[in-house]
Backbone bond lengths (Angstrom), bond angles and torsions (degrees), N, CA, C in turn:
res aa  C-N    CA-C-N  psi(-1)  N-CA   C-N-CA  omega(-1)  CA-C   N-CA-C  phi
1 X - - - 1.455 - - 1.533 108.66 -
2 X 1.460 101.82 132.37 1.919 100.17 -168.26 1.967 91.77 -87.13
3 X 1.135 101.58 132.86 1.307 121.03 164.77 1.470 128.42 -158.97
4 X 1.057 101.58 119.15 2.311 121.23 175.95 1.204 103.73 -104.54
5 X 1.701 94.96 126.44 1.607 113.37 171.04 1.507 106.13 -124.80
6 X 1.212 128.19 131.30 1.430 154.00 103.17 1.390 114.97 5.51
7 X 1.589 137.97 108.03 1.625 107.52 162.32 1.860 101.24 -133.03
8 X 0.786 112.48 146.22 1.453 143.35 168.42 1.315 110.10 -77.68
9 X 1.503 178.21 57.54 1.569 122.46 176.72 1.677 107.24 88.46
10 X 0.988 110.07 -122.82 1.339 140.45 -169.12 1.758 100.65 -107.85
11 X 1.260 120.92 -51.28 1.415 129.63 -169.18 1.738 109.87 -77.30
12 X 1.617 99.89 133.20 1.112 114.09 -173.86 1.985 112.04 -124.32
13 X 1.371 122.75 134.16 1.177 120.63 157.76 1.306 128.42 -121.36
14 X 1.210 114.03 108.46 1.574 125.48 -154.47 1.845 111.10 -100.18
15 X 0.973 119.53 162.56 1.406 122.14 -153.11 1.710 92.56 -143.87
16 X 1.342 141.26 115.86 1.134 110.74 165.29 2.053 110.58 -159.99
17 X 0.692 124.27 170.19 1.574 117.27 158.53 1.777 92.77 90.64
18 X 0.944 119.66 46.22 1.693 109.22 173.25 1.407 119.30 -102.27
19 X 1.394 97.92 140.49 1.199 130.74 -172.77 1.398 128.70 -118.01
20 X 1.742 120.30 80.46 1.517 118.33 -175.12 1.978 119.55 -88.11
21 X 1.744 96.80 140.64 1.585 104.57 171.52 1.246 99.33 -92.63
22 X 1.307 156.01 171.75 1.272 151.25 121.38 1.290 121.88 -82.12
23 X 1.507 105.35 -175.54 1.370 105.88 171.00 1.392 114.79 -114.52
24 X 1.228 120.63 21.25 1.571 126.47 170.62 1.201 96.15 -122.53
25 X 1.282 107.77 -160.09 1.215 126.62 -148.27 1.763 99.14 -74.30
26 X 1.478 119.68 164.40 1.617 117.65 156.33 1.611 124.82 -65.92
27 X 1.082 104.59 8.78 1.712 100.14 168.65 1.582 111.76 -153.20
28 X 1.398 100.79 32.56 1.548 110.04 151.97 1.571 110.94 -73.73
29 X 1.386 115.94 156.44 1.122 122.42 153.24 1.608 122.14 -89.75
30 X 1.064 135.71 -172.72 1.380 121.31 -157.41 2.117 89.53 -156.42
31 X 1.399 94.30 147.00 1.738 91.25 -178.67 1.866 93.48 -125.87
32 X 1.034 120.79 -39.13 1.844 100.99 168.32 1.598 97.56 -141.79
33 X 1.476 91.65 -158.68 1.959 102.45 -176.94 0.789 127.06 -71.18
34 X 1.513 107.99 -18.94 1.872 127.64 178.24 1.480 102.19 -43.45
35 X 1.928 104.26 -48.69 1.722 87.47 -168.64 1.873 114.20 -109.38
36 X 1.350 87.65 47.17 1.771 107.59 177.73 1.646 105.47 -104.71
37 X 1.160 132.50 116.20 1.284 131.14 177.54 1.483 102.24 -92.75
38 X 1.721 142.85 -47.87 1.217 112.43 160.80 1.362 98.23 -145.88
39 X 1.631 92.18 156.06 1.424 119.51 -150.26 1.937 102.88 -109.87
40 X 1.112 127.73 91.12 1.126 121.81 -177.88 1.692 120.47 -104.31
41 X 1.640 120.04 108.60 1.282 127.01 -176.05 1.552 123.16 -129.69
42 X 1.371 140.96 146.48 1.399 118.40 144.90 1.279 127.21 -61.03
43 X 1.085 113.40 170.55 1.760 143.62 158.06 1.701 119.66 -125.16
44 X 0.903 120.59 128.04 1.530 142.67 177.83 1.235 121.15 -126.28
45 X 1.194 141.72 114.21 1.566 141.95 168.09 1.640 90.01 -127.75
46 X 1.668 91.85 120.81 1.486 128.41 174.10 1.155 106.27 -105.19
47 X 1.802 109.95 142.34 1.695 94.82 152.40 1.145 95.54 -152.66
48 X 1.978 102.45 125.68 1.008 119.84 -169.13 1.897 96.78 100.59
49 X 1.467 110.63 -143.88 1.590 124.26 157.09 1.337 97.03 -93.43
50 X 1.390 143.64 -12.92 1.763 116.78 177.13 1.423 118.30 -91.02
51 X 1.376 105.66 136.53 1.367 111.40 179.89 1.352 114.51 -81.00
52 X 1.358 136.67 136.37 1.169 147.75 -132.02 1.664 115.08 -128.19
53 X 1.855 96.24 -49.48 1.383 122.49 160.40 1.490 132.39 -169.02
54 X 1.234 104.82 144.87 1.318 97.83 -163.82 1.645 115.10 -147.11
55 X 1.192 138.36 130.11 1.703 142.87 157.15 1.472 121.37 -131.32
56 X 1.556 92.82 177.72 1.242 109.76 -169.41 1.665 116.56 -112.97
57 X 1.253 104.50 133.46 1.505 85.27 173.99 1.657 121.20 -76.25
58 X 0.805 125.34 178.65 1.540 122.84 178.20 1.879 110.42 -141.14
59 X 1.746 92.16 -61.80 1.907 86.11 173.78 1.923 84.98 -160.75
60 X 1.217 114.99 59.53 1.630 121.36 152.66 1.483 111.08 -163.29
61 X 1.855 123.53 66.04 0.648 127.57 169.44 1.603 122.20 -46.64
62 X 1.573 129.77 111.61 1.275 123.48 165.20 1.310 119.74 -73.71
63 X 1.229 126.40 -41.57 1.718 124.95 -162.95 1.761 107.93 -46.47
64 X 0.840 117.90 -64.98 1.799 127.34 167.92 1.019 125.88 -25.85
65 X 1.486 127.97 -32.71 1.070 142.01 159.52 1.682 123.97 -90.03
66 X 1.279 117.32 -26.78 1.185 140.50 -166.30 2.099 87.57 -36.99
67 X 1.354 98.53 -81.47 1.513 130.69 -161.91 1.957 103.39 -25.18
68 X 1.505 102.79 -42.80 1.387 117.32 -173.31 1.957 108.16 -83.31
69 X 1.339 124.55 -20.65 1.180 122.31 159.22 1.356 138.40 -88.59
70 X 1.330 99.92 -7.41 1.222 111.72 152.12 1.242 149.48 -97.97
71 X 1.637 93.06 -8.67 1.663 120.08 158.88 1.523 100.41 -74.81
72 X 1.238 134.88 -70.73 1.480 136.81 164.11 1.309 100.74 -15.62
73 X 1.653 134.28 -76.69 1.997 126.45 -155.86 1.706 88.52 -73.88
74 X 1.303 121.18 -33.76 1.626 97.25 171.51 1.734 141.92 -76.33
75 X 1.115 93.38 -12.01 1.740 120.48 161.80 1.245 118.52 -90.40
76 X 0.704 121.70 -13.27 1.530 129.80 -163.15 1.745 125.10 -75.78
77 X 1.589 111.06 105.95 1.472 122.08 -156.39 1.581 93.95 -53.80
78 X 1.315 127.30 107.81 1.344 133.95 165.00 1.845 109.45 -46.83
79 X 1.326 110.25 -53.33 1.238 104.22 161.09 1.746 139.83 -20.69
80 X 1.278 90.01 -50.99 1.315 109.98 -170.34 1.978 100.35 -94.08
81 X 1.401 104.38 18.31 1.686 111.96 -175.56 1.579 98.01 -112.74
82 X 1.694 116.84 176.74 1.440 141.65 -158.68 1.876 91.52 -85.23
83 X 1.261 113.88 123.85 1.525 110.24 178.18 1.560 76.89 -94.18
84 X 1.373 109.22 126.08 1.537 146.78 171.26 1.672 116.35 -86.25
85 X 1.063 138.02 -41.80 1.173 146.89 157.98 1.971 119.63 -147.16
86 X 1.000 110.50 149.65 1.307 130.34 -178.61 1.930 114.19 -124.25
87 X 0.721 101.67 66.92 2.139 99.32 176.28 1.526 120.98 -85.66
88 X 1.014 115.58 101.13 1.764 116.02 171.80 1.935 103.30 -97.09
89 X 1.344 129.50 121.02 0.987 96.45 146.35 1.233 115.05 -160.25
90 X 1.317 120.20 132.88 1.583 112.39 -149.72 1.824 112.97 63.11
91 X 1.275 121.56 -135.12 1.333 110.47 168.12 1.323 114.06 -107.93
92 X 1.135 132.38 34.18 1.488 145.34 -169.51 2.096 94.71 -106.99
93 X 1.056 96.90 95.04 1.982 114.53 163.35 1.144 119.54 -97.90
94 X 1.521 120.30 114.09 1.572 130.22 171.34 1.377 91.26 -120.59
95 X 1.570 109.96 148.77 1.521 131.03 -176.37 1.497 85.81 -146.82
96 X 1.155 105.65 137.77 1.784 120.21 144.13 1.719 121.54 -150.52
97 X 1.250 113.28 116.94 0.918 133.30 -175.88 1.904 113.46 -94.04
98 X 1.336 109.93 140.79 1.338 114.15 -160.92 1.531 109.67 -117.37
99 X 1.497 123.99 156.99 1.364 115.38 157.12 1.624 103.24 -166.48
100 X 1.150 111.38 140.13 1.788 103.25 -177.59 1.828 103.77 -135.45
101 X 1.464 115.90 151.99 1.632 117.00 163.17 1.287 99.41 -139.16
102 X 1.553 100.04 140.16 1.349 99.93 157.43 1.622 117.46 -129.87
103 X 1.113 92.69 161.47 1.708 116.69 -170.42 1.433 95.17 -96.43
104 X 1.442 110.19 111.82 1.619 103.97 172.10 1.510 118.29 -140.73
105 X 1.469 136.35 -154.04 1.268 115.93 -179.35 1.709 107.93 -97.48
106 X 0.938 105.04 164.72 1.826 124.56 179.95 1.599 90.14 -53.70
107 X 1.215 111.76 -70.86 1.359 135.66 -148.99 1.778 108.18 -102.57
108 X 1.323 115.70 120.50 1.447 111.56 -151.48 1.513 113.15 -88.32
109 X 1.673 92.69 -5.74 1.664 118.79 -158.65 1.830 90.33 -109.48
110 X 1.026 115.21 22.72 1.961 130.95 170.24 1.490 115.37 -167.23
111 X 1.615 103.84 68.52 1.460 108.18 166.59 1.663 106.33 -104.83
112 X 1.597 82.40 117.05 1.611 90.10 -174.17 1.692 96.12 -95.85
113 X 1.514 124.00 -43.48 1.378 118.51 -179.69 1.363 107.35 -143.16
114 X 1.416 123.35 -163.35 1.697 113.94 178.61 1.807 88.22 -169.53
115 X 1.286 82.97 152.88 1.879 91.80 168.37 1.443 86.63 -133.60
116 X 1.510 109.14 146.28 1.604 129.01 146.04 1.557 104.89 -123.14
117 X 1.294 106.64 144.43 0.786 114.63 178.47 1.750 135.97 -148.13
118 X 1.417 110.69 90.86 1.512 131.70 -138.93 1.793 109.92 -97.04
119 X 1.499 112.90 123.24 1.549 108.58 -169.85 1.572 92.39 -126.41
120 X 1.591 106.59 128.63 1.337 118.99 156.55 1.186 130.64 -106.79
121 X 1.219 118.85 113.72 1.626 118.78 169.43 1.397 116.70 -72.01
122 X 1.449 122.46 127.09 1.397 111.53 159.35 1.594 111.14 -126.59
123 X 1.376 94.07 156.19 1.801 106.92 179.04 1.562 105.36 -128.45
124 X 1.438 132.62 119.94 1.296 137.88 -166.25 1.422 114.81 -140.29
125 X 1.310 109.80 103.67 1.908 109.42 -166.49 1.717 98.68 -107.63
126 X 0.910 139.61 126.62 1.476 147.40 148.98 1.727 104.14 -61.04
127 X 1.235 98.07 150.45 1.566 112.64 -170.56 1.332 93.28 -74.66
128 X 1.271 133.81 -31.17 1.721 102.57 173.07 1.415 103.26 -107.42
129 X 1.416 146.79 66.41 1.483 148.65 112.61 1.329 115.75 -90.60
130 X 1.305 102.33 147.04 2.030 123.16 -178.47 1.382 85.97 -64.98
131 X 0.946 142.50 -63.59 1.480 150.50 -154.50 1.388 142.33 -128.18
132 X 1.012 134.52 144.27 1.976 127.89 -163.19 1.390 96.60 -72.90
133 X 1.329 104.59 153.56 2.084 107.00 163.27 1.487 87.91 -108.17
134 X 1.637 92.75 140.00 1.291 120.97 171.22 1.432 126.58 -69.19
135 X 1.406 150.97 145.68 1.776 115.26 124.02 1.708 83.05 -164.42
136 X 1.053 84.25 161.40 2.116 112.36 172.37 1.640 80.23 -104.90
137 X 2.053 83.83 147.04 1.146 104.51 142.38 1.715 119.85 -153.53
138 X 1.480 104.68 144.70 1.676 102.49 171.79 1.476 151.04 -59.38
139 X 0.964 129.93 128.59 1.318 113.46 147.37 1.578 139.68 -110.14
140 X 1.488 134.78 137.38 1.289 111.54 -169.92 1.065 103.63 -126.20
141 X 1.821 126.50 151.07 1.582 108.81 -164.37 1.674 78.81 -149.85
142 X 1.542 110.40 114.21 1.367 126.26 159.72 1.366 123.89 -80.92
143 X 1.205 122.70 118.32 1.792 114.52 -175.07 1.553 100.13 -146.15
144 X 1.620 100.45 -174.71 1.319 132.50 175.41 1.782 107.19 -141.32
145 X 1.344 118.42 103.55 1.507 107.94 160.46 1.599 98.65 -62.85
146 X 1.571 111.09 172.44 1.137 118.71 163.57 1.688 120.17 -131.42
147 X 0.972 163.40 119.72 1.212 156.14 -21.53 1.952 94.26 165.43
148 X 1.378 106.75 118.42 1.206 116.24 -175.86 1.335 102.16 -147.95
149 X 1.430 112.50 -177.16 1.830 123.17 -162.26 1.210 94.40 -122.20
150 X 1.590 122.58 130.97 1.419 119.19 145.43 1.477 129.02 -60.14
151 X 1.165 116.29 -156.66 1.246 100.26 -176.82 2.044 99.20 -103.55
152 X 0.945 109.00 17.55 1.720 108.10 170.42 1.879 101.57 -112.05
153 X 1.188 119.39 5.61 1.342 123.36 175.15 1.668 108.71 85.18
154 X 1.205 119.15 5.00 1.320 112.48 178.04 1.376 101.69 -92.51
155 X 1.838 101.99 138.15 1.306 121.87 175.25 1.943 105.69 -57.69
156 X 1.647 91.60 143.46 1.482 93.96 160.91 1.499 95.24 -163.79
157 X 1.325 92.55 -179.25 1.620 116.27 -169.45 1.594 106.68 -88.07
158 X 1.383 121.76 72.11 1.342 104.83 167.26 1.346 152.90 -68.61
159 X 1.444 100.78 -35.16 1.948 117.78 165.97 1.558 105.23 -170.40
160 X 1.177 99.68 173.37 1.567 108.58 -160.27 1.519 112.85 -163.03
161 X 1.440 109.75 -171.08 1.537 116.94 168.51 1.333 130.61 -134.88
162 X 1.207 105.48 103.33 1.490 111.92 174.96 1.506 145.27 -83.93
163 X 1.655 133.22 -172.99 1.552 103.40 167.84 1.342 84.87 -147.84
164 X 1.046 128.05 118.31 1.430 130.49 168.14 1.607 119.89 -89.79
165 X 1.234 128.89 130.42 1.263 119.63 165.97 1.118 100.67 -133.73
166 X 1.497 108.43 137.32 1.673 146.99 -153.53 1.739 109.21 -94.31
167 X 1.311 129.86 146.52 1.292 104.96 139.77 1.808 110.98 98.58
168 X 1.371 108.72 -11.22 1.673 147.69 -177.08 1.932 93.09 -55.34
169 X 1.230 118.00 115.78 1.456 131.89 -177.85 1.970 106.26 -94.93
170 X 0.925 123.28 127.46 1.442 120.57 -179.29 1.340 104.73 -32.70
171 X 1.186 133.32 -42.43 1.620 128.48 -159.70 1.746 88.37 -85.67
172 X 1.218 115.46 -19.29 1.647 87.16 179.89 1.624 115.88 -95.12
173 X 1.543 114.91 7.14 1.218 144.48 -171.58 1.935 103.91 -97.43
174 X 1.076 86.12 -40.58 1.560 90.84 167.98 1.368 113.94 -73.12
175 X 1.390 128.29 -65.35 1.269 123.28 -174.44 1.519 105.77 -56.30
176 X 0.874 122.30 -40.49 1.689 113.03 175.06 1.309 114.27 -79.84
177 X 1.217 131.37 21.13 1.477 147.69 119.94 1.509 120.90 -57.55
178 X 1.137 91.74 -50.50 1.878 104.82 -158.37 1.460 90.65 -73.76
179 X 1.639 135.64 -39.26 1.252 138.22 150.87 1.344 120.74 -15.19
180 X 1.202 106.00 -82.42 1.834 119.72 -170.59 1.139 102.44 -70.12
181 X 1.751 122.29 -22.01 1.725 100.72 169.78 2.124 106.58 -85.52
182 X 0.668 112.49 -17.72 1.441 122.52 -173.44 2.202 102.91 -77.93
183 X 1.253 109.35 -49.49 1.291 114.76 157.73 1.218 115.87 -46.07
184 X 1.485 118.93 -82.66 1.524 127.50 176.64 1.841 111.91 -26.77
185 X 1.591 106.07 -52.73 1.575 119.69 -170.04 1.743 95.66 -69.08
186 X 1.349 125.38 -8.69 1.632 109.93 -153.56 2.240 91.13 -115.61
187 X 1.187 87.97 -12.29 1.567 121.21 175.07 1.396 91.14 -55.54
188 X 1.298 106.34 -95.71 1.655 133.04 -178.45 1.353 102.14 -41.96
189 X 0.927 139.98 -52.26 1.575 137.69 -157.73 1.517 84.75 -64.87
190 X 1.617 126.64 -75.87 1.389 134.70 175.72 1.224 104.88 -21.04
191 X 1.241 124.43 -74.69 1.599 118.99 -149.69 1.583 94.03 -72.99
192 X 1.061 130.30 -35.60 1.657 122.48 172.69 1.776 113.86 -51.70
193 X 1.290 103.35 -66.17 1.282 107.85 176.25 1.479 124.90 -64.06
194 X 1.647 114.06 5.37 1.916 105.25 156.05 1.186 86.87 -104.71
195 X 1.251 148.06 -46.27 1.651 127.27 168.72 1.719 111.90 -23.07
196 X 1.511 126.59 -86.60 1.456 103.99 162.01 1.524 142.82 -23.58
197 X 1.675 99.76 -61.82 1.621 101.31 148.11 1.690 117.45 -8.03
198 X 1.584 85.88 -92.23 1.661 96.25 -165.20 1.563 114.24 -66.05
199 X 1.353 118.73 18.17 1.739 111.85 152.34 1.234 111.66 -86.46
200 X 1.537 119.93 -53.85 1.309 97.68 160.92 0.959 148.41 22.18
């Protein structure tokens, strides 16, 4: 069974159970996602052995995309982001600068999962340093709203359940990149190799 996990600490985000259709034929082989029309997998984030949260995709696969939005909040001209606080006082300077994306579904009426995903820069100089110390840090918050009626009967997103973890360093933002591309790649390998299978 193909499955990629993520670990934190204690905290785990697991990837597993996928299931590709294409868009060619049933006994094409396939070389990336480009020629996957739908992508069906779990998600699991454990911590510890208890599972915490978990879905299914159905028809808004995130993982595939995952890799490229998180290259985006790690590239991403802070400049061109939300200045979040400004503190002068005396010679004591705090800056934090903000920027967040999230990956969510097309269709608001099929939220199977959601990523946000929020980067703060801060710069903080004490009145006796030449210069501020730098660093970003992450946050990532996996959820599902869940789907209720106003009072005119139209669906909306009223509340839900999420898992946020705080405190996320670029290099641990990467490997949970290198994850969802390593899943996706272990995807393809699978569905190729029951294609051989089934000549047999």
């Amino acid at each position: 069974m193909t499955r990629r996990t993520w670990r934190k600490g204690d905290l785990l985000i697991s990837y597993g159970s996928p299931v590709i259709t294409t868009f060619g034929g049933d006994d094409e082989k396939i070389e990336s996602m480009r020629d996957v029309i739908y992508f069906y997998y779990d998600i699991t984030i454990l911590h510890g052995k208890k599972t915490i949260f978990s879905a299914s995709t159905h028809d808004f696969p995130k993982v595939p995309s995952l890799p490229a939005f998180l290259e985006h909040i790690l590239t991403f001209d802070m400049t061109k982001g939300y200045a979040l606080e400004r503190t002068v006082d005396g010679g004591f300077i705090r800056n934090v600068d903000y920027a967040q994306i999230v990956l969510e579904d097309a269709i608001g009426m099929a939220n199977e999962y959601y990523y946000k995903i929020e980067r703060y820069d801060y710069s903080v100089k004490q009145a006796d340093e030449e210069s501020p110390k730098k660093w970003s840090e992450y946050t990532l918050t996996i959820g599902r709203a869940l789907l209720g009626r106003d009072d005119d009967g139209v669906f909306r997103e009223d509340f839900g359940e999420a898992i946020v973890i705080k405190y996320l360093t670029a290099e641990e933002l990467i490997a949970l990149k290198k994850t969802a591309e390593a899943f996706c790649g272990a995807a393809i390998c699978d569905y190729n190799e029951s294609l051989e299978e089934g000549k047999r």
